[in-house]
C-alpha positions in Angstrom: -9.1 21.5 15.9 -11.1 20.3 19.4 -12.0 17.6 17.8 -8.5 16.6 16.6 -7.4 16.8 19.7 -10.1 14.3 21.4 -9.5 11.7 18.8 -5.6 11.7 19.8 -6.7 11.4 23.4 -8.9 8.4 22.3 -6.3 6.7 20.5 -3.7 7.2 22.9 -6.3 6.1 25.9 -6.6 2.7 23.7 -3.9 2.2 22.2 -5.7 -1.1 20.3 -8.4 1.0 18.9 -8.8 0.2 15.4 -9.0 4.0 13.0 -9.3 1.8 9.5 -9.5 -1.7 8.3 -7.6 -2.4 5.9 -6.9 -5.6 3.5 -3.8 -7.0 4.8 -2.7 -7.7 1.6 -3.9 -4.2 0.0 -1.0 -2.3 -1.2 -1.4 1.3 -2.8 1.4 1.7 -6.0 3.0 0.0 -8.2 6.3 -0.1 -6.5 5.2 -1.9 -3.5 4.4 -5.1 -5.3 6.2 -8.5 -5.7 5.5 -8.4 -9.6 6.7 -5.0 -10.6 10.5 -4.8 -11.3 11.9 -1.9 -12.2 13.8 -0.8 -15.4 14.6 3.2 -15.6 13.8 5.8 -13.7 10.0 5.4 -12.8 8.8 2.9 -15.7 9.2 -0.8 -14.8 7.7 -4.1 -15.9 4.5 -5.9 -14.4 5.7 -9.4 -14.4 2.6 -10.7 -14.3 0.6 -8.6 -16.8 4.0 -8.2 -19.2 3.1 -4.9 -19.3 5.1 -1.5 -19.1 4.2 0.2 -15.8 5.2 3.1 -14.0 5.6 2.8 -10.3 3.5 5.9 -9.0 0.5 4.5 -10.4 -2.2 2.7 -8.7 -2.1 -1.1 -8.1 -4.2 -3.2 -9.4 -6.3 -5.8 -7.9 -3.8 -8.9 -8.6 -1.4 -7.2 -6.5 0.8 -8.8 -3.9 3.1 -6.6 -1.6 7.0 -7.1 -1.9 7.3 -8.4 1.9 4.1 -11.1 1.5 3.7 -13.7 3.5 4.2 -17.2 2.1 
């Protein structure tokens, strides 16, 4: 718990410390990405691998989040 507590003092000290990188374009499900559109319920369609998908599952590498920059 200490130490919990002296990482959020770090952080808040620096507020521009960096925890994680991350890929800017990385997105984690299905539902988050421009080419999944969905159909009922959780299933939906992978435009781009016309392939039935449901939207909990993980993303795949071709991937492109909904709010991408052009």
């Amino acid at each position: 718990m200490s130490n919990l507590l002296l990482d959020r003092k770090k952080i808040a000290q620096k507020p521009t410390l960096v925890m994680a990188e991350r890929d800017c374009h990385s997105i984690s499900k299905c539902t988050f990405c421009h080419h999944y559109q969905m159909q009922t319920g959780s299933f939906g369609q992978c435009q781009l691998l016309s392939a039935p998908v449901m939207g909990a599952w993980e993303s795949c590498s071709l991937g492109t989040p909904v709010f991408a920059q052009a």
